[in-house]
C-alpha positions in Angstrom: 0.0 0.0 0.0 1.3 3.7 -1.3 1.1 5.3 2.0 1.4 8.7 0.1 -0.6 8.5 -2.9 -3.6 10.1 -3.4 -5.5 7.3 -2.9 -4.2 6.4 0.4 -3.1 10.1 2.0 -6.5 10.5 4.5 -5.9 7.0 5.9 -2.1 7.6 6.2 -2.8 10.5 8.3 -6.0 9.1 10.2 -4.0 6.0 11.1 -0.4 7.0 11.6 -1.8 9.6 14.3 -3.8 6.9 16.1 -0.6 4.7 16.0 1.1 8.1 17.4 -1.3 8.2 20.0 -1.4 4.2 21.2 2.7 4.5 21.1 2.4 7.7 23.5 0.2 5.4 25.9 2.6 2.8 26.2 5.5 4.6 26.5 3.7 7.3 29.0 5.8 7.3 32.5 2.5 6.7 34.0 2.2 3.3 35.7 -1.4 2.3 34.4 -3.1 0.4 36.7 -5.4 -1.6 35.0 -5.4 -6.0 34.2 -6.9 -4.9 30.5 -3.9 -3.4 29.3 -3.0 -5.5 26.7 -6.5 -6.7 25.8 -7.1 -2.9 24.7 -4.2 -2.6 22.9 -5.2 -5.6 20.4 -8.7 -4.0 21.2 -7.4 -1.2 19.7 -5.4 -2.0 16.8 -8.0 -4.3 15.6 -9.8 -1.4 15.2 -7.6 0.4 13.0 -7.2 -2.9 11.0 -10.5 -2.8 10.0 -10.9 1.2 9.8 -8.3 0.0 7.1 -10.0 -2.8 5.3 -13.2 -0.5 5.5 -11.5 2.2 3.7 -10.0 0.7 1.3 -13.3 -1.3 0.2 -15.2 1.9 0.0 -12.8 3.5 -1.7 -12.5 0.3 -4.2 -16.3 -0.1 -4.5 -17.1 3.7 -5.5 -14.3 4.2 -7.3 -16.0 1.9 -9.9 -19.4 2.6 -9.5 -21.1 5.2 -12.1 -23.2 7.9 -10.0 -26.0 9.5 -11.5 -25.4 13.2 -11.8 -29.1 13.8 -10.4 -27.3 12.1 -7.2 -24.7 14.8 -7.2 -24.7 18.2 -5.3 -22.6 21.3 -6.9 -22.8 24.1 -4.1 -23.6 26.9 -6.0 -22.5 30.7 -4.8 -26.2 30.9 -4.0 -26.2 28.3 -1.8 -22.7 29.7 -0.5 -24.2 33.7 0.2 -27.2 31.6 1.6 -25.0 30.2 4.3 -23.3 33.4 4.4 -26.8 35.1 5.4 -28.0 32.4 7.4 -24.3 32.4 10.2 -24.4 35.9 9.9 -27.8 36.4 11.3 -27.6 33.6 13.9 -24.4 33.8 15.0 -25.0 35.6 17.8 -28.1 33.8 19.0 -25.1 30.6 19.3 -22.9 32.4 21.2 -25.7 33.4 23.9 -26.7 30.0 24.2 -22.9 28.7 24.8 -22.1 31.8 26.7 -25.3 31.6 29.0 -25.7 35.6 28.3 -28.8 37.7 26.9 -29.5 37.5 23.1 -27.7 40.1 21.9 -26.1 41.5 24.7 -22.4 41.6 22.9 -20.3 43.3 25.7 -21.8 41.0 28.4 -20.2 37.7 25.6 -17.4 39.9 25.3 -16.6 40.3 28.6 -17.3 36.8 29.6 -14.9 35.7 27.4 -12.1 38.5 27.9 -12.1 37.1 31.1 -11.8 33.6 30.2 -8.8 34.4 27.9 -6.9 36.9 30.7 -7.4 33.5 33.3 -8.3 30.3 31.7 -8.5 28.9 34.8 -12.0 31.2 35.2 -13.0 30.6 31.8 -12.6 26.6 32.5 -15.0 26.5 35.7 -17.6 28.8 34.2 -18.0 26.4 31.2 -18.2 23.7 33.7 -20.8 25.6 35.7 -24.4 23.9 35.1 -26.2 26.5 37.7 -26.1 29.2 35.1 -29.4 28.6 33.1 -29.5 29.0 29.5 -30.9 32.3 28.0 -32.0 30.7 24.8 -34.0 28.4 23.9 -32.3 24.3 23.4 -35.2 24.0 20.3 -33.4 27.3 18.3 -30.3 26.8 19.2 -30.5 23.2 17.7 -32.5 24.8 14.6 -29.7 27.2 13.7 -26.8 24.7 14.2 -28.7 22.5 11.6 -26.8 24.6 9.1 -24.0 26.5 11.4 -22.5 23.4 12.7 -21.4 22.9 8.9 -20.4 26.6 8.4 -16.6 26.7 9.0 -16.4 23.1 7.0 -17.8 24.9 4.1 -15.9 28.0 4.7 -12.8 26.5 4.1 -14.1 24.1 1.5 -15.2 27.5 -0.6 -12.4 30.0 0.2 -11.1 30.1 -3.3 -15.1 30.8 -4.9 -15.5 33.4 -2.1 -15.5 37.4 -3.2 -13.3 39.6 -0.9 -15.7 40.5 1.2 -16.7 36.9 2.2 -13.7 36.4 2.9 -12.6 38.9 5.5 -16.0 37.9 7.1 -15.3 34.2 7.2 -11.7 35.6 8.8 -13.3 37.1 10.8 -15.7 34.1 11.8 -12.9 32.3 12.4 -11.1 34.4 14.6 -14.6 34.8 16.8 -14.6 31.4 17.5 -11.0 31.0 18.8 -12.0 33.7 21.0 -14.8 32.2 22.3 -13.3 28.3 22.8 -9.8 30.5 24.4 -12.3 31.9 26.5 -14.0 29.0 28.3 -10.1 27.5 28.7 -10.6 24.8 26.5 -8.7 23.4 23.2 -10.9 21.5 21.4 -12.4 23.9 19.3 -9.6 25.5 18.1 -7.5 22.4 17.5 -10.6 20.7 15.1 -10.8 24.4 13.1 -6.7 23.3 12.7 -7.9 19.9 11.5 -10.7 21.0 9.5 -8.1 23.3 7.7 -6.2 20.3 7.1 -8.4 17.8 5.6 -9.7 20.2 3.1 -6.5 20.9 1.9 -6.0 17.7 0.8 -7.9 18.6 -2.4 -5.6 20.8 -3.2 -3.5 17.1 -3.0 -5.1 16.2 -6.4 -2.5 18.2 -9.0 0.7 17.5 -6.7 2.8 14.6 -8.1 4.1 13.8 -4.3 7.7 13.5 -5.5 10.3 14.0 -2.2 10.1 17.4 -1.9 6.5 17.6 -1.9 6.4 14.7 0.4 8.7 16.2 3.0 6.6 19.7 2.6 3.6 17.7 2.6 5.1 15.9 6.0 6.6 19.5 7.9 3.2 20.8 7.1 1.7 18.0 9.4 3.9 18.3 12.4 3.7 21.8 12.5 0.0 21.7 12.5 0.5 19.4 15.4 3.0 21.1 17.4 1.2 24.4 17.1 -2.2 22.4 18.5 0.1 21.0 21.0 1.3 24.2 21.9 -1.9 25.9 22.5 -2.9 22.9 24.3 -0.6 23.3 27.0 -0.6 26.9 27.3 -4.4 27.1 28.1 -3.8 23.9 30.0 -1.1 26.4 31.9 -3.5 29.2 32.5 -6.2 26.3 33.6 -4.1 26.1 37.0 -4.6 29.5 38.1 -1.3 29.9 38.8 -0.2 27.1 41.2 2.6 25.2 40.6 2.5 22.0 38.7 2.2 18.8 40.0 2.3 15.5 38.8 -0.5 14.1 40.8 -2.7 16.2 38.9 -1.8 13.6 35.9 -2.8 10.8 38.0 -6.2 8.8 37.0 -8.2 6.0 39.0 -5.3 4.2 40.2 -2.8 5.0 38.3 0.0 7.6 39.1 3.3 9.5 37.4 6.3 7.4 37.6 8.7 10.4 38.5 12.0 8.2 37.9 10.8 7.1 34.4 13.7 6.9 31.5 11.3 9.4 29.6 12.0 12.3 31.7 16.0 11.8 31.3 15.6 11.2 27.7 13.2 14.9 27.2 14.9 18.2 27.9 13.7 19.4 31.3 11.8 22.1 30.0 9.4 20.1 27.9 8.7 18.3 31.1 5.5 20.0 31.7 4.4 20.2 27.7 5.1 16.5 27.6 2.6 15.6 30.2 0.2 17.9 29.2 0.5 15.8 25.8 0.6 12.7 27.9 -2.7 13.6 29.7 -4.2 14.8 26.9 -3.5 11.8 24.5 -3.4 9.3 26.6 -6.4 8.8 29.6 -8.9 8.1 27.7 -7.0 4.9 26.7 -6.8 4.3 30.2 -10.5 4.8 31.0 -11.6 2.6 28.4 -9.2 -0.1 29.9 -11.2 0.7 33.3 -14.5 0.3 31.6 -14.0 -3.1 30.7 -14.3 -3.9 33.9 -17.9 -2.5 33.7 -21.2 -4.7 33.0 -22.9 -3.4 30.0 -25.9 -1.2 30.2 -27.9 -0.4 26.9 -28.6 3.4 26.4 -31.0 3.2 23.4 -28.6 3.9 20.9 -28.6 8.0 22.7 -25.2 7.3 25.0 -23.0 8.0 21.4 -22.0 11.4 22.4 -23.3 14.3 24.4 -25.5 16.0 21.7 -27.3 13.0 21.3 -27.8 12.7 25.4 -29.1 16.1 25.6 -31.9 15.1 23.0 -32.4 12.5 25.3 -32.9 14.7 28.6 -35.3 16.9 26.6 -37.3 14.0 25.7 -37.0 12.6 30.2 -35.3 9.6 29.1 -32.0 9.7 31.2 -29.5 7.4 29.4 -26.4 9.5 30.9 -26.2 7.0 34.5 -26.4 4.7 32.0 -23.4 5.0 30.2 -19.5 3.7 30.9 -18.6 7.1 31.1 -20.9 8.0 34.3 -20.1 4.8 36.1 -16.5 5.3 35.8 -16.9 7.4 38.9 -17.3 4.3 40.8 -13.8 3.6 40.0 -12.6 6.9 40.7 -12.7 8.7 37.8 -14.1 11.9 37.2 -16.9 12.0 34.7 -17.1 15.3 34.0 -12.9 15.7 34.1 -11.5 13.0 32.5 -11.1 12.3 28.9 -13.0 9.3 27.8 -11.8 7.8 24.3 -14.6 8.3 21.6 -14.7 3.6 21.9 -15.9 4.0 25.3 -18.8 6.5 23.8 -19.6 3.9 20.9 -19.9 1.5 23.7 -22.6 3.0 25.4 -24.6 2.4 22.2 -23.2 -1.0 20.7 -21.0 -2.4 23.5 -17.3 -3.0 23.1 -18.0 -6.3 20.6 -19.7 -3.8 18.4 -17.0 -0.8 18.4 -15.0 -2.7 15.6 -17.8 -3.2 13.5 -19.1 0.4 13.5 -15.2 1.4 12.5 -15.5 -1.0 9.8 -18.5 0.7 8.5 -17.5 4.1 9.0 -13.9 3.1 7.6 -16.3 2.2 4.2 -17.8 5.6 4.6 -14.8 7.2 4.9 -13.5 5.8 1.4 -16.4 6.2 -0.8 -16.6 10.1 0.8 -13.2 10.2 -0.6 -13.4 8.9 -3.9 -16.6 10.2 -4.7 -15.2 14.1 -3.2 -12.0 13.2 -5.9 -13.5 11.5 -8.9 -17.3 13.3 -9.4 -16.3 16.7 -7.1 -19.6 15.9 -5.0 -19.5 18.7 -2.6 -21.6 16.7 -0.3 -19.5 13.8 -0.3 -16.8 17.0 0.9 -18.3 17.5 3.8 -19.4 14.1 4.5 -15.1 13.5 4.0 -14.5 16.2 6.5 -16.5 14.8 9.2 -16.0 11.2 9.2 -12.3 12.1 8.9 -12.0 14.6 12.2 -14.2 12.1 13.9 -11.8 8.7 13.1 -9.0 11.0 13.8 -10.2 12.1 17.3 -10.9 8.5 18.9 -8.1 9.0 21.2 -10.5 12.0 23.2 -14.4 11.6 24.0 -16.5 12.0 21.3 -16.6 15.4 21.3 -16.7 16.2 17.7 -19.4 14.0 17.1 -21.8 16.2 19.5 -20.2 19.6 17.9 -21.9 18.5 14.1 -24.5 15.8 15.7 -27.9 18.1 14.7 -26.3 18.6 11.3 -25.2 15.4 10.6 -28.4 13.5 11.9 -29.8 14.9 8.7 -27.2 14.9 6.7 -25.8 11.4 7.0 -29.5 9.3 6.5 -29.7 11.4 3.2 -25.9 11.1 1.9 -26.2 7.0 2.1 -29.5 7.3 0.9 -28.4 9.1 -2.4 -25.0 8.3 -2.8 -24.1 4.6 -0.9 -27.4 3.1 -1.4 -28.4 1.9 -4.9 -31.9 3.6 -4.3 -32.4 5.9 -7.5 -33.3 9.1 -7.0 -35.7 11.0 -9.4 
């Protein structure tokens, strides 16, 4: 397999950084202390086997397959100002609902936020902080991010169709939302925008050639995308502890602790110490927790326990799935659910139990193939997005399933008629 061809870039990237992130667990100077160790490492890479075999049978199926141009979806610049309109006008009604502030009331966001990005540490708690009610309603907020939940995807899908103007608003866009995830002390937004930015620039992959030089600029391009999310990782993660020194107990999860006298830390300049188990922390415990959770009975949660979107639905309908789910009863076992990272297998648990995690990779392996070839081969601009998603969700398994929730409304839409008119063989009219 041609790692770097065109063919096989995505998978090289999706993979190798899972492989990154499963050779940072075992060589983490944590002692993990857990008897399912090496079960969840074959747990593991089984799953990237068939992530694997799923892509490159979706890739080889649709690759051959004639689609009916009525099936296709060119996004015109009308559909593009429509978006345009549509974020520009409701933007603000998102940011009162994340910000718990009054529609509208821009220096109350502002200063919320200013104060989140002068002590992340504030920002951090107050995002944690369910006593503050909501200000807007759950039913428009999930309305609006039907289409804003897709808006930065297409953004950066359309920069090159996009006048000046759109442009120095989508800039501008942009920028508002680092702001706003800098300002509740969290990364996660900011690092995906980073990601995003990356997958859609693999289009651009379709003239290059990939001799050496453009492998190695192709390669440096990739590591410094990393190190800079890396980097703002740990300086939020910095300004999270409110200026107390660091300590490594804070690293420590369920029964597991830092192994101060590990080779690592003679092997790592000194002052990477503290970035490195940042990394560590960040990459890593989820892997742990989802050893944890196998000691854990399963407890079905209605196919609503796959990420927190999806559990909120639930509330609002007064089914409570969330006590269900691995990721609550881990608190039995002493670790924090609403702290920890939990690895985006545990969520898929919740819904299909750990026998049933492979599978669903499998599947959306295939997904993630035929998005490809259909993006590459008939420049389906739904099959784009579709690309977009399905990549920045295999590529985040190491951490919750946060992205997931952040395009859930969207994609709970989206997905049913994507398969429908694209995997299916249902012919549409």
């Amino acid at each position: 397999m041609k790692l770097f061809s065109l063919k096989n870039i995505p998978l090289t990237v999706i993979i190798g950084f899972n492989l990154f992130t499963l050779f940072v667990f075992c060589t983490a100077p944590i002692n993990w202390k857990t008897d399912y160790l090496y079960f969840f490492l074959g747990f593991a890479f089984l799953c990237q086997f068939l992530i694997i075999a799923g892509y490159q049978i979706g890739y080889a199926k649709f690759n051959r397959r004639d689609v009916s141009k009525k099936a296709l979806f060119a996004f015109s610049r009308k559909k593009l100002n429509a978006v345009f309109w549509f974020y520009s006008l409701t933007f603000l009604i998102k940011y009162a609902y994340l910000v718990k502030t009054k529609l509208f009331d821009i220096k109350a966001m502002v200063t919320v936020l200013a104060l989140g990005v002068a002590d992340p540490h504030f920002g951090y708690r107050l995002a944690l902080d369910s006593s503050v009610p909501y200000t807007v309603s759950w039913t428009i907020f999930f309305a609006i991010s039907i289409v804003n939940n897709l808006f930065f995807i297409i953004g950066f899908c359309k920069w090159k169709s996009m006048n000046r103007f759109k442009k120095y608003l989508f800039v501008f866009f942009v920028l508002l939302e680092m702001f706003y995830w800098f300002g509740r002390g969290t990364n996660f937004g900011v690092i995906t925008l980073v990601t995003t930015f990356l997958f859609v620039l693999m289009y651009r992959l379709k003239s290059i050639n990939f001799n050496f030089k453009q492998k190695v600029t192709l390669s440096l391009l990739v590591v410094f995308l990393f190190c800079t999310s890396i980097a703002v990782f740990s300086l939020n993660m910095t300004g999270r502890r409110g200026g107390a020194e660091l300590s490594y107990d804070q690293f420590d999860v369920g029964k597991s602790y830092v192994d101060e006298n590990s080779l690592v830390f003679s092997i790592i300049p000194e002052p990477l110490h503290d970035t490195y188990m940042y990394m560590v922390s960040y990459l890593t415990q989820g892997y742990y927790n989802t050893c944890v959770a196998f000691e854990l009975d399963y407890q079905p949660s209605y196919f609503l326990g796959n990420n927190p979107s999806v559990e909120q639905i639930a509330t609002i309908f007064n089914v409570d799935v969330y006590k269900k789910t691995y990721v609550y009863r881990l608190k039995d076992k002493g670790i924090d659910p609403e702290v920890s990272w939990h690895s985006a297998y545990l969520w898929y648990a919740n819904d299909v139990t750990f026998f049933g995690v492979p599978v669903l990779l499998f599947f959306m392996g295939y997904l993630f193939g035929a998005s490809w070839t259909l993006s590459l081969n008939h420049n389906d601009f739904l099959s784009k997005i579709m690309f977009v998603i399905l990549a920045n969700m295999l590529l985040f398994l190491f951490a919750n399933n946060s992205y997931l929730g952040s395009v859930f409304y969207s994609l709970m839409f989206l997905l049913p008629f994507w398969i429908l008119s694209r995997i299916s063989r249902i012919k549409w009219t």
